[in-house]
C-alpha positions, 0 to 999 in steps of 0.5 A: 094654055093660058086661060087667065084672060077672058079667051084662052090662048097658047103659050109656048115660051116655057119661062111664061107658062112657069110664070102663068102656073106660078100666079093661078096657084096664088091667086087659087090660094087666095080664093080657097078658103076651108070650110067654117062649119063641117056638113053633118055627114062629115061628123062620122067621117071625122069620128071613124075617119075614111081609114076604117072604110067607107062602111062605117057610114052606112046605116047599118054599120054597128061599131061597137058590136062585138064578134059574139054578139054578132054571131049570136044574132045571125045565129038566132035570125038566120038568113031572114031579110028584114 
């Protein structure tokens, strides 16, 4: 399909698919242009990286809580929600 001009049409000669295919990567490149400043939700991603999970970017993610830490807190809060 050809949707380079104002209707779409069929194109069924392969050697002008190609060329079609060919110049809308072109002209996409053109248009595309990355982003000059980063939303502030994207300063965590940048941080962390989507690597480590899509947790990290939730609110209640502590990174930098070690293991004892952890345990000592759900030790002395038990299961209370809140």
């Amino acid at each position: 399909m050809d949707f380079t001009g104002s209707v779409g049409r069929i194109v069924e000669d392969p050697k002008e698919a190609k060329d079609i295919a060919e110049s809308e990567g072109i002209i996409w490149r053109r248009r595309w242009r990355p982003f000059s400043r980063t939303p502030s939700g994207c300063a965590m991603v940048r941080l962390h990286g989507l690597d480590g999970g899509i947790h990290v970017l939730q609110p209640w993610f502590h990174g930098g809580l070690k293991r004892e830490i952890a345990a000592a807190i759900i030790r002395d809060h038990g299961s209370v929600d809140g």
